[in-house]
C-alpha positions as CSV (number, residue, x, y, z in Angstrom):
1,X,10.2,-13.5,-0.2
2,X,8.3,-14.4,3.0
3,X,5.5,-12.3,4.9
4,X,7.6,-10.1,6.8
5,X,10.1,-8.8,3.7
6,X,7.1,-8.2,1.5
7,X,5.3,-6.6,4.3
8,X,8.0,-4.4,5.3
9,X,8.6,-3.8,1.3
10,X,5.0,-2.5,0.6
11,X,4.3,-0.6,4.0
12,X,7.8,1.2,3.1
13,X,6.5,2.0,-0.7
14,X,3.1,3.4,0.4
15,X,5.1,5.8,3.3
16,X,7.4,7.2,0.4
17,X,4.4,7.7,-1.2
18,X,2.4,9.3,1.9
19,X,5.5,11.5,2.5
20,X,5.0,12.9,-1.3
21,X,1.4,14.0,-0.2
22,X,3.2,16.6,2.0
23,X,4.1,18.4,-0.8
24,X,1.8,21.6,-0.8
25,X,2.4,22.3,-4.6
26,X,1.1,19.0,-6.0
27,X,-0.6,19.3,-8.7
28,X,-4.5,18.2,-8.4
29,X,-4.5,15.2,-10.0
30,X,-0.9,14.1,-9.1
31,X,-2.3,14.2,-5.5
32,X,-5.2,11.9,-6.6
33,X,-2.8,9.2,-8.5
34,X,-0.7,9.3,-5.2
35,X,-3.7,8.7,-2.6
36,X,-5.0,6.5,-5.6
37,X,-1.8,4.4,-5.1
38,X,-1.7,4.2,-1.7
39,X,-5.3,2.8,-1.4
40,X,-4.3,0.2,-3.6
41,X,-1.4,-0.3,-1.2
42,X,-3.7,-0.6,1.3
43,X,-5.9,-3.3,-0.8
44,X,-2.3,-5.3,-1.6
45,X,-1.4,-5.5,2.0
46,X,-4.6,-6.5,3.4
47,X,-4.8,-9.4,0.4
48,X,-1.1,-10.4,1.9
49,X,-2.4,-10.8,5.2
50,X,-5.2,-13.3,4.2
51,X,-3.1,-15.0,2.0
52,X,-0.4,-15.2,5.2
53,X,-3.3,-16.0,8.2
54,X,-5.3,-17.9,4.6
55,X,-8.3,-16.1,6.3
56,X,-8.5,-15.6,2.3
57,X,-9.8,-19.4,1.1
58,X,-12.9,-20.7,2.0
59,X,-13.5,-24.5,2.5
């Protein structure tokens, strides 16, 4: 896969996920596995980006 798929492919998992939070009757600690998830989505993308830019590897 290059940048842009796996881009596209985790910003799309962490919006399912964000659309599940809209849910009123989640349960407590559902809600806190999902926003768990996403921060960790947040964490995965950011390491892609280095990786991509290789802002990531010092010299």
């Amino acid at each position: 896969m290059d940048y842009l798929n796996v881009i596209a492919k985790l910003e799309e998992n962490k919006r399912k996920l964000t659309e599940k939070l809209e849910d009123n009757t989640l349960p407590k600690e559902e809600y806190e596995l999902i926003m768990h998830s996403i921060e960790n989505y947040d964490y995965i993308i950011q390491l892609t980006e280095m990786n991509h830019f290789e802002r990531g590897f010092a010299e």
